[in-house]
C-alpha positions as CSV (number, residue, x, y, z in Angstrom):
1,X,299.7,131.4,72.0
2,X,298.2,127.8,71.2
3,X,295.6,128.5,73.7
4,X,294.5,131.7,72.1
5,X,294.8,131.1,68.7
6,X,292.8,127.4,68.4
7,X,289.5,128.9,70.1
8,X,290.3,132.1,68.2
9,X,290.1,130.4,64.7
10,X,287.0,128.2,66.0
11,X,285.6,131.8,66.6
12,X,286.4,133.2,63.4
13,X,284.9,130.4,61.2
14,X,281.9,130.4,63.2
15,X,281.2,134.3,62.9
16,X,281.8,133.7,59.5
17,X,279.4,130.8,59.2
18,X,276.9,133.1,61.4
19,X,277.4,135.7,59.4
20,X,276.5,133.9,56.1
21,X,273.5,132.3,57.4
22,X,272.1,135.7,58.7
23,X,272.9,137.2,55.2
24,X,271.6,134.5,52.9
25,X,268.5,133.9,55.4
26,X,267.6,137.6,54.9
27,X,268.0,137.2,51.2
28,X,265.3,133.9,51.1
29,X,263.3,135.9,53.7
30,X,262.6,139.1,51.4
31,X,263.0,137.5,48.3
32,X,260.0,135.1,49.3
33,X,257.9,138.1,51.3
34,X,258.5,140.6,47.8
35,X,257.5,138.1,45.2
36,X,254.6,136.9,47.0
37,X,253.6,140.0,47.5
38,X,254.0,141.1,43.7
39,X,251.9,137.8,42.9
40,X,249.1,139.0,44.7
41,X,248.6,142.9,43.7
42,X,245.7,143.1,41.2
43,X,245.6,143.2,37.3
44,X,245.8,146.8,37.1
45,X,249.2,146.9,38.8
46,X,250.5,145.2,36.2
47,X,249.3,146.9,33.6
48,X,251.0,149.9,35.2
49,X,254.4,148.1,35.9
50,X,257.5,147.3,34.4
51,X,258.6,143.5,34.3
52,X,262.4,144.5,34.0
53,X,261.6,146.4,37.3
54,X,259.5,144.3,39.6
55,X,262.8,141.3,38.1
56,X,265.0,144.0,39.5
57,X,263.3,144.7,43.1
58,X,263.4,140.8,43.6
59,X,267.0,140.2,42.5
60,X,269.6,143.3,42.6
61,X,267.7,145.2,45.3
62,X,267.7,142.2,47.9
63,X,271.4,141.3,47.0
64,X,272.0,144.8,47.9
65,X,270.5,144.3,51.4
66,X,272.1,140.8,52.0
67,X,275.5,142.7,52.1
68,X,274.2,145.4,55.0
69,X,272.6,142.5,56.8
70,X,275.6,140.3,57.2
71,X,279.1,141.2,56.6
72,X,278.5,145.3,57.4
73,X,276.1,144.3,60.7
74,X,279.4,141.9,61.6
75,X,281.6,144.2,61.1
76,X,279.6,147.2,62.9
77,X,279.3,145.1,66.1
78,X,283.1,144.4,66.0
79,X,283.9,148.2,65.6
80,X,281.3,149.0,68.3
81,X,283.0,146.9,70.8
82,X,286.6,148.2,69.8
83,X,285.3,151.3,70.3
84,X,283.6,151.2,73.6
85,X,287.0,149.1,75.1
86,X,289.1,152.3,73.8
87,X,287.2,154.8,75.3
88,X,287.0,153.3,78.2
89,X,291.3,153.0,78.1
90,X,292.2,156.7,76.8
91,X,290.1,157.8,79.9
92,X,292.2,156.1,82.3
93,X,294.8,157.4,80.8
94,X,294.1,161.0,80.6
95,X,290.3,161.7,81.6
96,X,291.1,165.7,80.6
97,X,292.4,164.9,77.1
98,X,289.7,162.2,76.6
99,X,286.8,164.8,77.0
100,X,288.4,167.2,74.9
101,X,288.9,164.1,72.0
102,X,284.9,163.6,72.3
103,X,284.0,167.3,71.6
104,X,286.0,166.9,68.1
105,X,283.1,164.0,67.5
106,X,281.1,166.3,65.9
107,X,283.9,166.8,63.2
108,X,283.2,163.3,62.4
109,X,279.6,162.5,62.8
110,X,278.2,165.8,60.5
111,X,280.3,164.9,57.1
112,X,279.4,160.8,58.2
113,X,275.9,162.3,58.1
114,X,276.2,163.9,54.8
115,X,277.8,161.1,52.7
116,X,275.0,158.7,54.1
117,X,272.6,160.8,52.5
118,X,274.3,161.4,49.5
119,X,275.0,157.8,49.0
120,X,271.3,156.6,50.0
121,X,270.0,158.8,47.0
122,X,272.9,157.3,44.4
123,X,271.7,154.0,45.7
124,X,267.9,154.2,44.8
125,X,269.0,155.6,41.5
126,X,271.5,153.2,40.8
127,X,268.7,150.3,41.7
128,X,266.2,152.7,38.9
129,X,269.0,152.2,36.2
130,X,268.9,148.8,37.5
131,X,265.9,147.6,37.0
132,X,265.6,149.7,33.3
133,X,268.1,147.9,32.1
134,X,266.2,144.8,33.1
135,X,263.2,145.9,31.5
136,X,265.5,146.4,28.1
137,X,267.2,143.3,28.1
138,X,263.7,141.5,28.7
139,X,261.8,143.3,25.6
140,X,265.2,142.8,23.2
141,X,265.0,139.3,24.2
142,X,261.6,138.5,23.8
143,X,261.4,140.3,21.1
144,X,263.5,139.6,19.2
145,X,261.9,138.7,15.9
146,X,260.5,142.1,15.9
147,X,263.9,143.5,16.3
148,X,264.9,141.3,13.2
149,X,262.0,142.3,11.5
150,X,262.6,146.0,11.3
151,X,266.3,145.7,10.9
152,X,266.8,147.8,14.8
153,X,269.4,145.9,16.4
154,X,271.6,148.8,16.4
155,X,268.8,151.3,18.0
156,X,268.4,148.7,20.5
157,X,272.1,148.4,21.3
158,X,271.9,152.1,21.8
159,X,268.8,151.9,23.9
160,X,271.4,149.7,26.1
161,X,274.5,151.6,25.9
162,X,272.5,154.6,26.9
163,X,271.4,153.0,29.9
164,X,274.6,151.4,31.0
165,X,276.6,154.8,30.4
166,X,273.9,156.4,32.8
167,X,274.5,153.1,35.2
168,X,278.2,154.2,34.7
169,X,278.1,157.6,35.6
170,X,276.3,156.7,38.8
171,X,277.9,153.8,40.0
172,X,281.1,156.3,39.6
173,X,279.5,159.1,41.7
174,X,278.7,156.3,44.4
175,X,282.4,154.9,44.4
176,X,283.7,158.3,44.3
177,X,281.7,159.1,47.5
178,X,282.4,156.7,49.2
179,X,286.2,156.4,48.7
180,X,286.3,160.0,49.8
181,X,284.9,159.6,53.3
182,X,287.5,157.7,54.3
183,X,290.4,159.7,53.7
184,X,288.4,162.4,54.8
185,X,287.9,161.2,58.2
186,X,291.9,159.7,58.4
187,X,293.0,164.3,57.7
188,X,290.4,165.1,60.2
189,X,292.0,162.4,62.9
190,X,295.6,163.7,62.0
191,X,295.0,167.3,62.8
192,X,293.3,166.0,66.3
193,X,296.5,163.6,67.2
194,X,298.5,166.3,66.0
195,X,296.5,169.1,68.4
196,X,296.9,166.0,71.4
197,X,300.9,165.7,71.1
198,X,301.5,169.5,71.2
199,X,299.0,169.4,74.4
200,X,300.8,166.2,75.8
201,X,304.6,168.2,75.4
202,X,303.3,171.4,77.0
203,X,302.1,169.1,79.8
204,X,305.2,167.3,80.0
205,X,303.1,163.8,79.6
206,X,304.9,160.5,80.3
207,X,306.2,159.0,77.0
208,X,304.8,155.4,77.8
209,X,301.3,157.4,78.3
210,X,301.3,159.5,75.9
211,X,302.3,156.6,73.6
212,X,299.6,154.5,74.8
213,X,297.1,157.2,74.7
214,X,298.0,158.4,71.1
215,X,298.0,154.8,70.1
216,X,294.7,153.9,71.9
217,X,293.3,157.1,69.5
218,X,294.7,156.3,66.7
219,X,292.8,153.1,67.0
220,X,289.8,154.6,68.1
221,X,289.6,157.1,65.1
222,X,290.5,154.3,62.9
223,X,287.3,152.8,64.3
224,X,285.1,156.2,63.9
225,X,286.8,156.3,60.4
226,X,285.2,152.0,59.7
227,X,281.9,153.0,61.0
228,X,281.6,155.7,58.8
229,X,282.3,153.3,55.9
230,X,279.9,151.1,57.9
231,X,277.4,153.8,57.6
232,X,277.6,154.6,53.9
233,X,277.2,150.9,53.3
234,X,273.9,150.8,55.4
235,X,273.0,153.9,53.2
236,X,273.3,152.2,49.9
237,X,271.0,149.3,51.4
238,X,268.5,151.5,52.4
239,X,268.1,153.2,49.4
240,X,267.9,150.0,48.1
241,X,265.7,148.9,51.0
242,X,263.5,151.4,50.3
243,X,262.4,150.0,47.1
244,X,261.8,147.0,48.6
245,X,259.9,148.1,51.0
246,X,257.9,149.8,48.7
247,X,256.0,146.5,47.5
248,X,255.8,145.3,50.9
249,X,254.0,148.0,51.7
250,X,251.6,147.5,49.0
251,X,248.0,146.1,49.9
252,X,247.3,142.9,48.5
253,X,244.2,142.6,45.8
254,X,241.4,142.9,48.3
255,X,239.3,139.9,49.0
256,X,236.4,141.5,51.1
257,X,233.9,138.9,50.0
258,X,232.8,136.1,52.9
259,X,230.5,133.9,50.9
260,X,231.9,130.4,49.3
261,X,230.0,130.0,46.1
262,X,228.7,126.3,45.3
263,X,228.5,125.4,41.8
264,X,226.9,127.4,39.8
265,X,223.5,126.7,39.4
266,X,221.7,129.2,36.7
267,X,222.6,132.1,35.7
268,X,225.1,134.7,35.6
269,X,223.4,138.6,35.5
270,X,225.0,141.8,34.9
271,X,223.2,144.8,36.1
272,X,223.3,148.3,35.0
273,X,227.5,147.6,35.2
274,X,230.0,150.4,34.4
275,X,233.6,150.2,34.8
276,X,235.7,152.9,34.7
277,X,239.7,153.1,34.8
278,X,240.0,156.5,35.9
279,X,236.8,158.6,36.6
280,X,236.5,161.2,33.4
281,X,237.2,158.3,31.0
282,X,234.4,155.5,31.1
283,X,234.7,151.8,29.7
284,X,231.7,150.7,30.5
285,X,227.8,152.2,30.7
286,X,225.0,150.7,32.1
287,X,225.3,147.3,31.2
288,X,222.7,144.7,31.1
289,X,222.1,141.2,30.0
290,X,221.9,137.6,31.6
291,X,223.5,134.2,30.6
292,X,221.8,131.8,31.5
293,X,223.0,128.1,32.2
294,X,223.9,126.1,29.5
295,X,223.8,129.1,27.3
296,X,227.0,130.6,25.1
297,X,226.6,134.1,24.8
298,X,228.8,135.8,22.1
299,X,229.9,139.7,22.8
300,X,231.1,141.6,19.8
301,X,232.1,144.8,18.8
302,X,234.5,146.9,17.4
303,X,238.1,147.3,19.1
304,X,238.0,149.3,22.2
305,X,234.3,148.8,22.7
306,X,234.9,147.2,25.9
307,X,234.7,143.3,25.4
308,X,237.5,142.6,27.2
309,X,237.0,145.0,29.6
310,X,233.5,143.2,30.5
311,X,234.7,139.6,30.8
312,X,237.6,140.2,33.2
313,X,234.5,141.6,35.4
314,X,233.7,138.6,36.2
315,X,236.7,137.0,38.0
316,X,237.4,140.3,39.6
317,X,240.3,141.1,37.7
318,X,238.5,144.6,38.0
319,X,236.0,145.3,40.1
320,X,232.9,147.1,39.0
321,X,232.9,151.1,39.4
322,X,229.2,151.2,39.2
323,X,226.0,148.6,39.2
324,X,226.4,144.8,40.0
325,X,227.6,141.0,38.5
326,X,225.8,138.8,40.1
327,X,226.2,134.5,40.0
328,X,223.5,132.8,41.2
329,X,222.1,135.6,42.7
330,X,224.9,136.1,44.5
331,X,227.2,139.6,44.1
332,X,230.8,138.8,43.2
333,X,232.0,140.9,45.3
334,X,230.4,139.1,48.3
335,X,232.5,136.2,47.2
336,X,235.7,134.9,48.0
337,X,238.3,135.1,45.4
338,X,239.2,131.7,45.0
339,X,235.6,130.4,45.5
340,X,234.9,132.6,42.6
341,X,237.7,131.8,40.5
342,X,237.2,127.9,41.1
343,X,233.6,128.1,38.5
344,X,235.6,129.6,36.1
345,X,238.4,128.5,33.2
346,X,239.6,131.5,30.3
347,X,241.6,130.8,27.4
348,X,242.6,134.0,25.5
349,X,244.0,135.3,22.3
350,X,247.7,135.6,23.9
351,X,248.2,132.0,25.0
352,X,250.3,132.4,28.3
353,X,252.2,128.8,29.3
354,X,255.4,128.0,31.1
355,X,259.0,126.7,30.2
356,X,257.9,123.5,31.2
357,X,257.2,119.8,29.9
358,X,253.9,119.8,27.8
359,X,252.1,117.6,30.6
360,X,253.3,120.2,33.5
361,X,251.3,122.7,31.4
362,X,248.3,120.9,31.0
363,X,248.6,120.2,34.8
364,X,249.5,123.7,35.8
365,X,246.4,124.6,38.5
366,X,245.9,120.9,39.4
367,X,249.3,118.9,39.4
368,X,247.7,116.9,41.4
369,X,245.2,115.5,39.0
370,X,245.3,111.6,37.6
371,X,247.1,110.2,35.1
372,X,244.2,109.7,32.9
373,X,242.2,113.2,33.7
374,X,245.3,114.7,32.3
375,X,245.6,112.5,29.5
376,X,241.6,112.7,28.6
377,X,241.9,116.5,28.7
378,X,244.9,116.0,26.2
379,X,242.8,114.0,23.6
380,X,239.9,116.4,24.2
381,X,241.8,118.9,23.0
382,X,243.8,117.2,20.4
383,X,246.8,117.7,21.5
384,X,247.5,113.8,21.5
385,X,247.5,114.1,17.8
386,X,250.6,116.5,17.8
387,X,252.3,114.9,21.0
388,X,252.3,111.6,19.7
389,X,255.2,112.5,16.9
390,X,257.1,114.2,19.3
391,X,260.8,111.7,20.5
392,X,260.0,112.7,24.6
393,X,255.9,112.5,24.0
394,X,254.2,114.6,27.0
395,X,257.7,115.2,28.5
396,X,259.1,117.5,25.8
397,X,259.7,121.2,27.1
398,X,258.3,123.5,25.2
399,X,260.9,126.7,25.9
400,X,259.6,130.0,27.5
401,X,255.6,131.2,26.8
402,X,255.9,127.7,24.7
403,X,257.8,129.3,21.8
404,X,258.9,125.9,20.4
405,X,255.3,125.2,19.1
406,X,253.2,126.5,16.8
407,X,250.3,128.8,17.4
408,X,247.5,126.7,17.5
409,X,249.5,123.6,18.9
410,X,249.9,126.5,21.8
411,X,246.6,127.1,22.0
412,X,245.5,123.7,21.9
413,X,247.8,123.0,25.3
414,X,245.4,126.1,27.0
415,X,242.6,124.1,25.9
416,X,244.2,121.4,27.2
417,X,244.8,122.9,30.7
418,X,240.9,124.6,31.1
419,X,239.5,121.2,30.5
420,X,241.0,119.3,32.7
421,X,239.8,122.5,35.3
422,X,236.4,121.3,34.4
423,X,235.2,124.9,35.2
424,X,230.8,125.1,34.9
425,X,231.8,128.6,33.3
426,X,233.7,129.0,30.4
427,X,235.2,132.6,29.3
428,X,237.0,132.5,25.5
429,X,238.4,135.9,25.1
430,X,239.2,135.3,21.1
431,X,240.7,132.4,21.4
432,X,241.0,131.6,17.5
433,X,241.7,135.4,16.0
434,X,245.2,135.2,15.9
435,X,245.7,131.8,13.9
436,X,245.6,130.4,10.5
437,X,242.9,128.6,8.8
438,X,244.3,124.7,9.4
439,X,245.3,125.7,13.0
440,X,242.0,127.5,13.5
441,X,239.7,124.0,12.3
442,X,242.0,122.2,15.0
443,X,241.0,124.9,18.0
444,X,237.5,125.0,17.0
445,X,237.2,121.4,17.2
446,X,239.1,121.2,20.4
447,X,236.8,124.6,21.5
448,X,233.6,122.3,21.1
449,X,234.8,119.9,23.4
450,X,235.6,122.4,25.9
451,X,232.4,123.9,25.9
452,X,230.3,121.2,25.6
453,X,228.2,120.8,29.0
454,X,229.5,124.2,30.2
455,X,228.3,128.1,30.3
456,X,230.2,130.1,27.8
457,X,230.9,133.9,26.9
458,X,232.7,134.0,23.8
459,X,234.3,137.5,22.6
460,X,234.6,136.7,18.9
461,X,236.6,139.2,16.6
462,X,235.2,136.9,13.6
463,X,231.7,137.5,13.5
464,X,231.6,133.6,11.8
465,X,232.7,131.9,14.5
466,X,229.8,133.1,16.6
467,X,226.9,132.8,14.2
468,X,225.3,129.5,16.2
469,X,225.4,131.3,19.9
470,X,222.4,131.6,21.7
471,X,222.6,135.2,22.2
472,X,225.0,137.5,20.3
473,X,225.4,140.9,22.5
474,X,226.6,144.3,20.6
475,X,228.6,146.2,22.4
476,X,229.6,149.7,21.1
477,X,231.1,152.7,23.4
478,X,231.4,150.8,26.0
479,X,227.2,150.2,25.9
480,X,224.9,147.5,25.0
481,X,222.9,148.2,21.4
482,X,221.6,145.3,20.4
483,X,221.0,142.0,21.6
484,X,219.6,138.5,19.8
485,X,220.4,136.0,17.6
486,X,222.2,135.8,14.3
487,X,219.7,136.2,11.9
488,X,217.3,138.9,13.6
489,X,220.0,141.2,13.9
490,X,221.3,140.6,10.0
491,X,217.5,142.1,10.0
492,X,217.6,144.7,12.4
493,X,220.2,146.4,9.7
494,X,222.4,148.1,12.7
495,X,226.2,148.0,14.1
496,X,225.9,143.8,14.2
497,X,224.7,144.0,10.5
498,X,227.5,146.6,10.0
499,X,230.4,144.9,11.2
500,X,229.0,142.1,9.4
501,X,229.1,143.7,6.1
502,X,232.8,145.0,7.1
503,X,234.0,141.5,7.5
504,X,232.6,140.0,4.5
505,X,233.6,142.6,1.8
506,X,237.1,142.4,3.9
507,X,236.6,138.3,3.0
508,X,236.0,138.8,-0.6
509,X,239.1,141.0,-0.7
510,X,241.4,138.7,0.5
């Protein structure tokens, strides 16, 4: 017994500790493969998917996996040996009875068969309620001051309880599936034993045989009856699997460009560009204008006439449908990505930054960079003069998408971070349209410094922030109608000199 049981227990702990390593080595394996591969899908499939979702595929799907992979795949090879050593003993028993045992299998395998299907599809919609929820929590959450706002706490506990009584109702189904294979395979073995022992009497079978034989089956059946559980369980992974599979499947954004571009040298050139999200609905018509070096070009136009559209052209957040952007001479397309993406530095309207320590922020792309790079970026952009009257200085955290600061302080830190880039193109997708007066003065200052020395496009919603650019292009339905500077197109008298007027009576209202 000591001699059994001592490298018995050394087994045991190590198929445990071989068992947990296979599991949790999966987990790191998919979770790494799925959210690298989400990191690298273009814009547009963001635009198109839910956060609360893609959160859900990288957490509860893969934890649904780790189980198959490790305790059910232990657990199916110990059942598979079982039952290949009891097969092999019920036929030297009785080789006659054992056949007639193995053409019941069927009796087992089709209702196996059916509850793995049934259970795959309660899976995948269990991981869908799944990752809804997510997507719930994460908007409640973030948004909370809106919820405040408009007094809908109690819609948006409803929006939740809907979704975890639907998350009820099919975790039930799944449970109740389940549970019911079993017992249904333990009747089906009883009537077969019970068939065998009125074959053995007629027979007049040995007791000890019969015995060992009807023992031997019951084990054996008890094993069919495990790897039927076994199966259901690899059927909830899969449709979980399935899921996950579906972003590993994806294509990453395509980089079909082989050229490394240098730094940028003169000019940047848009050529008869359109762009078009889906083909009967057109952003963009036969753009055409050139920036050249040095220059800050302004593009303006009323919402939805493309401005944002056009700028994100550039680093291949989109692609061109029709016509050419060309740097240097040079199509972007015939570019590599990061080549491409190394001339340029954006800071937008929605300030996007990281729960993380101001100077991590302004070091985010280049953490890497010296101590006094990082700190002359920071004065730059005056965000010294806030930093300095903090109690942790550059080590404060500033909470998730930098909630804990103010607006322009926020904006300041992006400033901050494209500086210290030190990009030869600049692109400021209005970067001061969403702040206050006294914030605004701050940015603009801390805007002069970025640009100075560098290529700009500015999209400007305030036509006054724009007035000193070297070229001021009009975009309107997605087209080009006028182009110049300031004051000649005041006295061209068309859609700059309208928007123009709108903003100023707008002024004197206010």
């Amino acid at each position: 017994l000591i001699g059994v049981t001592i490298p018995k227990t050394f087994a045991e702990y190590g198929s445990v500790a071989a068992t947990a390593w296979l599991g949790q080595g999966v987990v790191r394996d998919l979770r790494n493969d799925v959210f690298g591969r989400i990191l690298r899908q273009p814009l547009q499939f963001f635009l198109q998917s839910s956060t609360g979702e893609l959160i859900s595929r990288v957490s509860a799907d893969i934890e649904r996996v780790q189980a198959a992979s490790s305790e059910t795949l232990a657990e199916f090879f110990k059942q598979s040996a079982i039952l290949v050593f009891l097969t092999f003993a019920i036929f030297i028993i009785d080789w006659k009875l054992s056949l007639a045992s193995l053409v019941l299998i069927p009796l087992v395998f089709y209702p196996t068969v059916w509850f793995g299907r049934k259970l795959r599809s309660l899976s995948r919609s269990n991981q869908q309620e799944l990752g809804e929820m997510s997507s719930i929590v994460g908007e409640a959450f973030s948004g909370n001051r809106i919820v405040k706002a408009f007094l809908m706490e109690d819609a948006e506990n409803r929006r939740f309880q809907s979704i975890t009584q639907r998350l009820f109702q099919t975790n039930l189904r799944q449970r109740m599936t389940h549970a019911l294979s079993s017992p249904l395979m333990e009747t089906l073995g009883i009537f077969v034993l019970a068939g065998f022992v009125i074959y053995a009497n007629q027979r007049q079978m040995k007791s000890g045989l019969l015995m060992g034989f009807i023992l031997a089956l019951i084990k054996l059946y008890d094993g069919v009856r495990r790897m039927s559980g076994i199966s259901n369980s690899f059927q909830q992974a899969l449709g979980a699997s399935s899921r996950i599979f579906e972003i590993l499947e994806l294509s990453p954004e395509p980089d079909t460009g082989r050229k490394e571009l240098l730094d940028f040298r003169s000019s940047i050139e848009f050529r008869d560009v359109g762009f078009a999200y889906t083909p009967s609905s057109p952003v963009l018509e036969h753009v055409d204008f050139e920036v050249r070096k040095g220059e800050v070009i302004a593009i303006v136009g009323a919402s939805g006439s493309g401005k944002s559209t056009l700028v994100n052209l550039v680093p291949r957040f989109f692609d061109v449908s029709s016509g050419k952007i060309l740097i240097d001479g040079v199509d972007v397309r015939d570019c590599t990505i990061q080549s491409l993406r190394r001339q340029l530095a954006i800071v937008t309207q929605d300030v996007i930054l990281f729960d993380d320590t101001i100077w991590g922020n302004i070091a985010y792309g280049n953490p890497q960079a010296p101590r006094e790079s990082i700190l002359s970026a920071a004065r730059a952009a005056l965000v010294d003069d806030f930093v300095s009257m903090l109690p942790q200085k550059y080590e404060t955290r500033i909470g998730e998408r930098g909630l804990r600061l103010s607006g322009g302080e926020r904006q300041r830190i992006s400033i901050a971070r494209a500086i210290l880039k030190n990009a030869p193109i600049l692109i400021l997708d209005e970067a001061t349209s969403s702040l206050d007066s006294e914030s605004e003065v701050y940015v603009q200052r801390a805007l002069q410094n970025l640009m100075e020395g560098r290529t700009t496009i500015v999209i400007a919603h305030r036509l006054s922030t724009v007035r000193h650019a070297d070229k001021i292009i009009v975009l309107e339905d997605g087209k080009v109608q006028e182009v110049g500077r300031h004051e000649g197109l005041i006295a061209q008298r068309g859609v700059y000199w309208r928007l123009h007027n709108i903003q100023d009576v707008g002024a004197v209202k206010r």
